[in-house]
N, C-alpha and C positions, 0 to 999 in steps of 0.2 A: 599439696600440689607443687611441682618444680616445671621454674619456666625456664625453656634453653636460647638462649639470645647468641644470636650470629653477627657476628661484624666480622667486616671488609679485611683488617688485620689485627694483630695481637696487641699491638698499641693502643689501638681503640677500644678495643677490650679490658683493657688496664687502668685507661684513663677514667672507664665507665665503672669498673670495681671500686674506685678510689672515690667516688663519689656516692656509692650505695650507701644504704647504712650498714649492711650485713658482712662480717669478715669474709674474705675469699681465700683459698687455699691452692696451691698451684699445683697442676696435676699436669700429668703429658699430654699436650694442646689442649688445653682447657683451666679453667679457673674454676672451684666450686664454692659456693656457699650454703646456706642453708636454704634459702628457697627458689635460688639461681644460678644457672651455670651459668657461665659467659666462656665461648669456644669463636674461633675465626677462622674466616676461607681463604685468606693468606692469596686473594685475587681470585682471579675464575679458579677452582678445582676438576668445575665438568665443561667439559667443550663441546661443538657438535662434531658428529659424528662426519668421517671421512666417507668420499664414496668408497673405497676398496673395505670400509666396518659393513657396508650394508651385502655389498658382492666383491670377494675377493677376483671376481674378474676386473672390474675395475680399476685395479693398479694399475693396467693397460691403458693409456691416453689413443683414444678413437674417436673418429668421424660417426663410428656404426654406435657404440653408446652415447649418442648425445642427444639431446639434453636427458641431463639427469635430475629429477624430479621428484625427490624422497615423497612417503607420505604415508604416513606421519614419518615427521626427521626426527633422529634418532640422536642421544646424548651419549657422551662414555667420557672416563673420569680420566685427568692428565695423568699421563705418567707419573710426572714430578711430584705429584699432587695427592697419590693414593692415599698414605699412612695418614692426613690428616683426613681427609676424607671418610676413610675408615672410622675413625678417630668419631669424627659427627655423625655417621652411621650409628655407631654404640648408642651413644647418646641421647639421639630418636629415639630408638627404639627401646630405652629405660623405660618401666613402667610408671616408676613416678612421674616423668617428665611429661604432662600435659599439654603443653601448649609451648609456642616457638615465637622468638621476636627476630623479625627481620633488623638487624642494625647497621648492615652496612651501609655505602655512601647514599646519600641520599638524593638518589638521581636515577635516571635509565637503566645505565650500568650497572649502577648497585641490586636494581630490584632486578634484572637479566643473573647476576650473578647467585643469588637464594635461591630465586626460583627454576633456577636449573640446579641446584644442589636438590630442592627436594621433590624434583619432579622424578630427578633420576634415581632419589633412595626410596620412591614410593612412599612419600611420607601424606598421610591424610589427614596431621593432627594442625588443629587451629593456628594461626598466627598471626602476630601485633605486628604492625611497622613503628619502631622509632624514626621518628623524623627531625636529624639532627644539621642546622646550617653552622654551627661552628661548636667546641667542643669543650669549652670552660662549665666550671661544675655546675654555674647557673643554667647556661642551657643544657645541658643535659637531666638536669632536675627537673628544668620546663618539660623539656620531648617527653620523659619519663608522664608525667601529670598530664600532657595531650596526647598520648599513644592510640596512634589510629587503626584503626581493625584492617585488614587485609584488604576488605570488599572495596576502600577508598582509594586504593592503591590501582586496581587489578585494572584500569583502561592505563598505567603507568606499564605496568607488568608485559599486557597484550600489546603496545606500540615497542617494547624493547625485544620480544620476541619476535614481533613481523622487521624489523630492523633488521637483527641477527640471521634470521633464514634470506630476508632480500639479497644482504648480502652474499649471503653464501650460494645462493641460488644462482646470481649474474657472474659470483667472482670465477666459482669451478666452472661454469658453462663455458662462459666467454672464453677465461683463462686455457680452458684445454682446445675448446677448439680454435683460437688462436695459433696456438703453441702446435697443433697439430699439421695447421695451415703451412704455417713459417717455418719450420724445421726448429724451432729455439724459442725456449720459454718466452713467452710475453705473458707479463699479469695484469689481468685487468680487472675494475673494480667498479661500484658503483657511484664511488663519490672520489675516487684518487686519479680514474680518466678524466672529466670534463675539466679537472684541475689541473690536472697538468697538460690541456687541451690550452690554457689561459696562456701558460708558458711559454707554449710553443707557439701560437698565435702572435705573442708580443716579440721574440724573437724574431720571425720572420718580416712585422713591420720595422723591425730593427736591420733586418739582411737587406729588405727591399727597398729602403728608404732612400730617395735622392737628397743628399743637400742642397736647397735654394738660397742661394744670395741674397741680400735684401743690404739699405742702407740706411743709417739713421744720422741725424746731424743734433752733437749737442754745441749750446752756447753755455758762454762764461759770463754774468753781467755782474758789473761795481755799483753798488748802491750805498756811497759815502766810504767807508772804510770795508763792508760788509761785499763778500763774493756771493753768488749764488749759480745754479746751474740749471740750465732747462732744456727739455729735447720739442725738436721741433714737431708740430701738428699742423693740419690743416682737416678742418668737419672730423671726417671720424678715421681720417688717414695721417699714419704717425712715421712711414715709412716709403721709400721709394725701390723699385725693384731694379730699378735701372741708374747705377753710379752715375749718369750724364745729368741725369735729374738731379739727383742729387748735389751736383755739381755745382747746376747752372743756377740753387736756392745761396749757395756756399758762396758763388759770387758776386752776388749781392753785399753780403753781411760783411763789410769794411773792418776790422776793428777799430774802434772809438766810436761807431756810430750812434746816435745816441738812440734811445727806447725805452718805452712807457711800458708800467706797472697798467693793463688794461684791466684785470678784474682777478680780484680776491676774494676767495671760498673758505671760511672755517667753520667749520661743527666739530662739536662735543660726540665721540662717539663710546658706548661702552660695548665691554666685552665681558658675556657674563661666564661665571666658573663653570667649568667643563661636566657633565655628568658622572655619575657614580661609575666606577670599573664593575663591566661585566670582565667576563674569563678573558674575549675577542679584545678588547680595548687595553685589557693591561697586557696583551702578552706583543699586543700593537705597539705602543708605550715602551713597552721595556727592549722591544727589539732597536725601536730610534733611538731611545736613550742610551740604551745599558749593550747596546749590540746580540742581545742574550737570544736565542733560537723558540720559538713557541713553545716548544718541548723542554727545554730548561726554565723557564719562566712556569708552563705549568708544575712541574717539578719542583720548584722552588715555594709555588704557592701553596701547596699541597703537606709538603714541609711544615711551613709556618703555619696551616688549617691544623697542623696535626700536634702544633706545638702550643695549641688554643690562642697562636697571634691573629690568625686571621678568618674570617668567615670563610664559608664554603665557598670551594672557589670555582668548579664546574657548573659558571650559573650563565643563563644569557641576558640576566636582570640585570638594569642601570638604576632601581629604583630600592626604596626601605618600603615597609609597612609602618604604619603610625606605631606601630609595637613598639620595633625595631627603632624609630626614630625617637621613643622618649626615655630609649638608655643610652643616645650619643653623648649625654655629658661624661658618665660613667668611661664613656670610650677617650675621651681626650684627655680627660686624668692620665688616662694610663700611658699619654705621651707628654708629661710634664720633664721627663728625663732623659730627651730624644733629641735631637738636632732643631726640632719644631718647641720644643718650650716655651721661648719667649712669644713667639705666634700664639700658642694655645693657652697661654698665662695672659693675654691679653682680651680673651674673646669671652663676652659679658654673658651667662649664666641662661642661656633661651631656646624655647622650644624650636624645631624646624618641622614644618609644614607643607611647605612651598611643594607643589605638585612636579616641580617639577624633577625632584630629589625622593620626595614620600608620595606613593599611590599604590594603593592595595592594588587595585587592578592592575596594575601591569608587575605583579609579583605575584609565579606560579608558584614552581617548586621551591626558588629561592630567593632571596633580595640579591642586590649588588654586593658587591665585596668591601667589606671595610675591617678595621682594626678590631679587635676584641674588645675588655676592660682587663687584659693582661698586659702588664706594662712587659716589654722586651727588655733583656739583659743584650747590651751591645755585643757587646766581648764573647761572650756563648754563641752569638750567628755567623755564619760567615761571610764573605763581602758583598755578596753579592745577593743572599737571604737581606741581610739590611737592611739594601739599595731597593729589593722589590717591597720590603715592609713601608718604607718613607715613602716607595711613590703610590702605594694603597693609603698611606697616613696623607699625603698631601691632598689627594684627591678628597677624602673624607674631612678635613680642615677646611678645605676650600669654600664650602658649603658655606660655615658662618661667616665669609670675606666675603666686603664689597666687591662687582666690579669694577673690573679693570678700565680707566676711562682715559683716554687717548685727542686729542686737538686736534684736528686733523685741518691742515691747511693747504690750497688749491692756489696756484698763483699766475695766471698768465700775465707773460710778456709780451708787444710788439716790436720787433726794430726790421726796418725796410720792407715794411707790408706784411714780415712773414712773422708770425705765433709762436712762441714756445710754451710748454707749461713744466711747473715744477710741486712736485710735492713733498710736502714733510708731517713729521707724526712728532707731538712732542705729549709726554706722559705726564697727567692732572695727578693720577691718583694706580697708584698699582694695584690697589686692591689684593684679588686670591692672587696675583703674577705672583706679587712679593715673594710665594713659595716657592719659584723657581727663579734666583736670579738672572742667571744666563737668558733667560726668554724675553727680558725686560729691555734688552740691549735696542738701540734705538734701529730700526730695519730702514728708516727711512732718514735723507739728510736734514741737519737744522737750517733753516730759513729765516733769515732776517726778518725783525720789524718795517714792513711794506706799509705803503696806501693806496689806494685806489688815484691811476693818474701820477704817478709818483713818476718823476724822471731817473731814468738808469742809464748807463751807457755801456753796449756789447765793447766787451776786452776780447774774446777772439772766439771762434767757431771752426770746428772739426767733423769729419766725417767718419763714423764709423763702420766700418767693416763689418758684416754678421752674418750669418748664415742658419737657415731652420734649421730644428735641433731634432734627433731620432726618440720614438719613445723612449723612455729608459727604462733597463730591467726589473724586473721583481723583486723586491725586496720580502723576507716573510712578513711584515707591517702589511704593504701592499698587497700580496696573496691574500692576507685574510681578510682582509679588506675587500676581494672581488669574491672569496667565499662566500663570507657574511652575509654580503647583496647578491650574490649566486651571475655576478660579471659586472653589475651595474656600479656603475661610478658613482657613488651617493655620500657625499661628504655633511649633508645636511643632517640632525639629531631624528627629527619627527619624520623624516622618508625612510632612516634606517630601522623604526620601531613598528612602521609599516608594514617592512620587508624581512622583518623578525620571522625565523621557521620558514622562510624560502629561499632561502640560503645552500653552500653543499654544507653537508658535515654539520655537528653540533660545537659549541664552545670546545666541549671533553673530547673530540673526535679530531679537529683540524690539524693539531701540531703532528698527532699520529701519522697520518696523510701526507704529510708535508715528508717525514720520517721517509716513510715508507716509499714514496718515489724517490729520495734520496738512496737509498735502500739497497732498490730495484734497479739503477741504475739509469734512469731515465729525466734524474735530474742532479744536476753536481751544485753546492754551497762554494760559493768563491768568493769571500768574504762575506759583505753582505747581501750580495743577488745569488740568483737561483739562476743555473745558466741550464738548458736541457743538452743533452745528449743525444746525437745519432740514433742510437735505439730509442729512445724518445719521440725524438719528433716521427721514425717509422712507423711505431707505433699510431702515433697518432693520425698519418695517413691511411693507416690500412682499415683502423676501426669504425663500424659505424656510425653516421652521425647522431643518432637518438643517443649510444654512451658517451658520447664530450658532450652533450648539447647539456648547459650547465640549467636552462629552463626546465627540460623534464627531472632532473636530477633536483632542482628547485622546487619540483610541485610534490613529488617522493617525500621529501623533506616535510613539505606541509602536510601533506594526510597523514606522515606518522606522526605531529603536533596533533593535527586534530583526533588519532586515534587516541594518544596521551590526554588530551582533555575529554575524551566521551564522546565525541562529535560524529565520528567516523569510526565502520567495523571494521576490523583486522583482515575479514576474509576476502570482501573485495577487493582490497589492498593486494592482498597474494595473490589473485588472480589476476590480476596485472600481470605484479611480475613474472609470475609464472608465462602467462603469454608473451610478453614485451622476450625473455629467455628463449622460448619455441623460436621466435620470428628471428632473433640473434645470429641462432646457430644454426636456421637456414640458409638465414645469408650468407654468412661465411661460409658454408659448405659449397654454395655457387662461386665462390673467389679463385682465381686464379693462383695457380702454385708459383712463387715469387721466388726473387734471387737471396741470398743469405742474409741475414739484420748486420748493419753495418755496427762498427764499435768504433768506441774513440777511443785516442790515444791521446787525451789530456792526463797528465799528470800532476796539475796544482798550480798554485799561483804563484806570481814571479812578485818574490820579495823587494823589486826593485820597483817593478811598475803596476804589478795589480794585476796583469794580463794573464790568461791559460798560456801553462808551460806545456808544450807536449814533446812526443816523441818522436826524433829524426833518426835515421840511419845512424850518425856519428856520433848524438847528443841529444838531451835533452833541452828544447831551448824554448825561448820568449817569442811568443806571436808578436809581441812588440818591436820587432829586430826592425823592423819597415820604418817605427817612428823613435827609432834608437837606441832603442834595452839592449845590452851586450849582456844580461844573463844568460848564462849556460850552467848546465851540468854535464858535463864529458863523458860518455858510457865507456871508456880508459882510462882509470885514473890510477898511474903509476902501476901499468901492467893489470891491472885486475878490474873484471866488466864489472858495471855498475848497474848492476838490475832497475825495472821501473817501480819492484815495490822498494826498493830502499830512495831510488830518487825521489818518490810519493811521500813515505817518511820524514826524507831530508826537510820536504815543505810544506810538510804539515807540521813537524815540530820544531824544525831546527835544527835536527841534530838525528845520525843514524845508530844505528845500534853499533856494537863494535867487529869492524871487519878485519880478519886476518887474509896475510898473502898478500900484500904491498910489496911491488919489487923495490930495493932502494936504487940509489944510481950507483954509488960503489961496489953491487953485489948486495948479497942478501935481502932477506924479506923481512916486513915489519906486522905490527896491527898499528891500525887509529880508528876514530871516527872521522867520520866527513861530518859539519858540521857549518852552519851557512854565518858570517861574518859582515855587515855592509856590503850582501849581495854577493862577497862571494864564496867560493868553496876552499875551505880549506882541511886543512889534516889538525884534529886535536886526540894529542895523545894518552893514555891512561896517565900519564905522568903528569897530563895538564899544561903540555907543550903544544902550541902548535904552528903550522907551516900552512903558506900560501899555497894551492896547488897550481904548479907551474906547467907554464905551455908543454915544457920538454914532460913531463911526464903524466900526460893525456893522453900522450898517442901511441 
């Protein structure tokens, strides 16, 4: 008997040969040995079926075909994809080859991706799921010795197929009768509208937002040699909305006056180490820290999964399995030669238990993300691979450090009837901080040795100026953050473990999303927020409220969890959407035929002040010009127009590609690049000369 094992890519299939005991021989997409092939689907091979596959009338975007409703929906192989595909075809259908092991990733995904390979080669013959959370030769030894029969898989199998057609079902409906409606593409989704519904919500409390005034009064008080600072209170009011108030506290407070130490507050407070990285939490992490995009951060941990540094990392676990938790010594070995050394050289030989790190129960498909027992070669990663292994490595050290423990001190003052209070934080013990120096920095000011009753005397008091502050935009930290919770604001550990699978998107889905209205144009990156776009936010007005409503898109979420655990059938599920789709593109067919989608004319961000650059008549310039940005880019620079994709260039990279037809002043024409300089534009020549561009030759 020959068993045919599929994996995800050709990597994993290599990494999997190298671990068998049997030689393997390499053959055109495939590997053989004596009682196994190992061949890969190099990603999805078969996709679903377009409407114009099932009726070439359908090419035609109409009111009169809609909604379109396959049944049964229909697979066909990608283009790019055929030759291997083929490839696995043969293979099936060998006569020795008995029996198939599904090995790709081991997730939704992975099992949506076999099970459309052999649904669509009509394959009837048996098959194994390996189930592999990271790829060192011990676990894959392990999967190999627990290989689960098909049957334990298949409510995994049926929630990534009802997934797969949901989407497809809302994307083409909506999408075409939209697009039908509005005379121009709009794509709509089932988890990429209420998301980017979040954006444009926040944006608008952003557009709408009045600044309020308010006023606060700090003092300055001498206690022997020692300064300290306090803001004024009174019950549970710290602020006055009206400067006269304010005022009339201010002229009271003489300086010299003298002022009593009325009451002193300290506790000990600790802060314990942060939980294990799911997918959501490091790619959160790594956006604060490392500026890195969800989608590079997925990509990079994927990377390192795939170079047996890291566990699987499309997980939405914060948690180990007691398994999994009594090889973590094995795992900090393997950072005895890492940045963490002396940290991990110091931490005493013991098991971890603590529920709140190890709980089989809250570990489906996979645990949290941590290190391998593969020590990393520095030099071989690149910097930014590194950066996400150390902050998977820290988070997994943290565990055997104390809390972090903190003093925390309250100190009111009186002088001339009125209250101030002051606080400060002074650090016992760093505990897991220590792995992040930078975080350890003192947030709050030091405070002298006080006593209750203690004589002070105010040295001077000021009023400050302030005003409310507007939401502020999206960060992708913060998107996936209202993902995650499907809007809700929940920064607490056990509300978010709650609200696990009612969320939009999955861990593996979010960055795609995020992608994808970037994409589509209905959201632009500008540095680190997500600003939306004209056709965005139109969007968003014109589409029904059940598609942004991020709660029904939250409950979808959950029945396909529950279909994946056995709880709930698949077929109710598609009866939904199938109806929620009917009721869609009714409505929209009642909508009124509207004026053109508007577009912007931003072009990038202004290397001076952060602000969108867009597009004038004369020039490209800085919406900051009102609070003093003089960046411009001149659409004439020395006779020759300056296109908006080369100005978009200029500021995304720095530097344009090389343009010929520069008039000079003397006569004749040159090349250079344009090329940006502290903000401004200048001329750099192949020769690696370059020139200011000057007023005279803009225009």
């Amino acid at each position: 008997m020959t068993t045919l094992l599929i994996t995800e890519k050709p990597s994993v299939a290599i990494d999997i040969a190298k671990v068998l005991s049997e030689k393997f021989s390499r053959k055109d997409g495939y590997l053989e040995g004596q009682t196994m092939i190992l061949t890969w689907a190099v990603g999805h091979l078969v996709e679903m079926a377009e409407p114009h596959d099932y009726d070439p009338v359908l090419k035609r975007w109409s009111f009169e075909a809609l909604p379109i409703l396959p049944d049964p929906f229909q697979l066909k192989a990608k283009k790019s994809s055929k030759k291997q595909l083929k490839t696995i075809q043969n293979l099936i259908k060998r006569p020795d080859v008995e029996r198939l092991v599904n090995a790709c990733d081991a997730g939704r995904e992975g099992e949506l991706i076999f099970r459309n390979i052999i649904q669509f080669l009509n394959c009837r013959k048996p098959h194994d799921r390996l189930w592999l959370s990271e790829t060192t030769p011990a676990a894959v030894r392990h999967a190999f010795a627990k290989l689960r029969n098909s049957t334990e898989v298949e409510s995994l199998g049926r929630a990534a197929v009802a997934r797969s057609q949901a989407d497809w079902l809302i994307g083409i409906n909506a999408t075409r009768a939209y697009t039908v409606r509005n005379g121009d593409k709009l794509t709509v989704g089932r988890v990429q509208t209420p998301t980017l519904a979040f954006i444009i919500n926040r944006e608008r409390e952003i557009e709408n937002f009045v600044p309020v005034p308010y006023y606060k009064i700090e003092a300055e008080f001498l206690a022997g040699q020692d300064i300290y600072k306090g803001k004024w209170f009174h019950e549970k009011e710290d602020r006055f909305t009206k400067r006269s108030q304010a005022q009339a506290v201010l002229d009271k407070l003489l300086p010299g006056s003298p002022a009593t130490v009325t009451g002193i507050d300290q506790k000990e407070v600790k802060e314990l180490p942060p939980q294990l990285y799911n997918l959501n939490d490091l790619q959160k992490d790594a956006n604060k820290r490392l500026g890195l995009t969800a989608e590079q951060t997925l990509k990079i941990a994927q990377k390192l999964y795939e170079a047996h540094l890291l566990t699987y990392p499309r997980t939405d676990s914060r948690h180990l399995t007691q398994l999994m938790a009594d090889t973590l010594q094995s795992r900090l070995n393997a950072l005895r030669r890492t940045k963490l050394s002396s940290v991990v050289c110091s931490i005493p030989a013991r098991s971890i238990s603590d529920k709140r790190y190890v709980d089989d129960s809250k570990v489906t498909d996979h645990t949290a993300i941590i290190v391998t027992d593969t020590a990393p070669v520095a030099d071989k990663l690149r910097e930014n691979e590194y950066k996400i292994y150390l902050l998977v490595a820290r988070r997994m050290v943290g565990m055997f450090l104390p809390p972090a423990r903190y003093l925390k001190t309250t100190i009111i003052t009186t002088a001339r009837g009125e209250t101030f209070i002051s606080k400060g934080k002074t650090v016992i013990e760093a505990g897991w901080k220590s792995l992040y120096p930078a975080d350890t920095e003192e947030s709050e000011p030091f405070l002298p040795a006080l006593a209750e009753n203690q004589k002070v005397s105010l040295e001077k008091a000021d009023i400050l100026d302030k005003q409310t502050q507007a939401p502020k935009r999206y960060t992708e930290a913060d998107l996936l953050s209202a993902m995650e919770n499907a809007g809700r604001n929940i920064d607490d550990e056990s509300l978010r473990e709650v609200m696990k699978g009612k969320g939009l998107g999955t861990p593996a889905t979010r960055a795609a999303v995020i992608e994808k209205l970037i994409s589509t144009a209905y959201v632009m990156r500008m540095k680190k927020v997500l600003i939306p776009t004209k056709k965005g936010k139109y969007l968003i007005d014109k589409v029904a409220a059940e598609l942004k409503d991020p709660e029904m898109t939250g409950e979808w979420e959950q029945k396909l969890l529950d279909i994946e655990q056995g709880k709930y059938h698949s077929k109710p599920f598609m009866d939904d959407i199938k109806a929620f789709t009917r009721a869609i593109v009714e409505e929209i067919k009642k909508q009124e035929e509207v004026i053109p989608i508007p577009s912007d004319s931003i072009v990038g961000v202004c290397p001076l002040c952060g602000k969108a650059v867009i597009e004038g008549k004369k020039a490209y310039g800085c919406t900051g010009w009102q609070e003093g940005c003089k960046f411009v880019i001149w659409k004439a620079v020395a006779g020759k127009r300056i296109t908006a994709a080369t100005a978009k260039q200029l500021l995304k990279t720095g530097k344009s590609d090389l343009i010929q037809g520069f008039k000079a002043r003397k006569g004749g024409q040159f090349e250079a690049y344009l090329s940006l300089e502290n903000g401004m534009v200048i001329f750099e020549f192949p020769s690696k000369k370059s020139a200011k561009e000057g007023q005279g030759q803009s225009n």
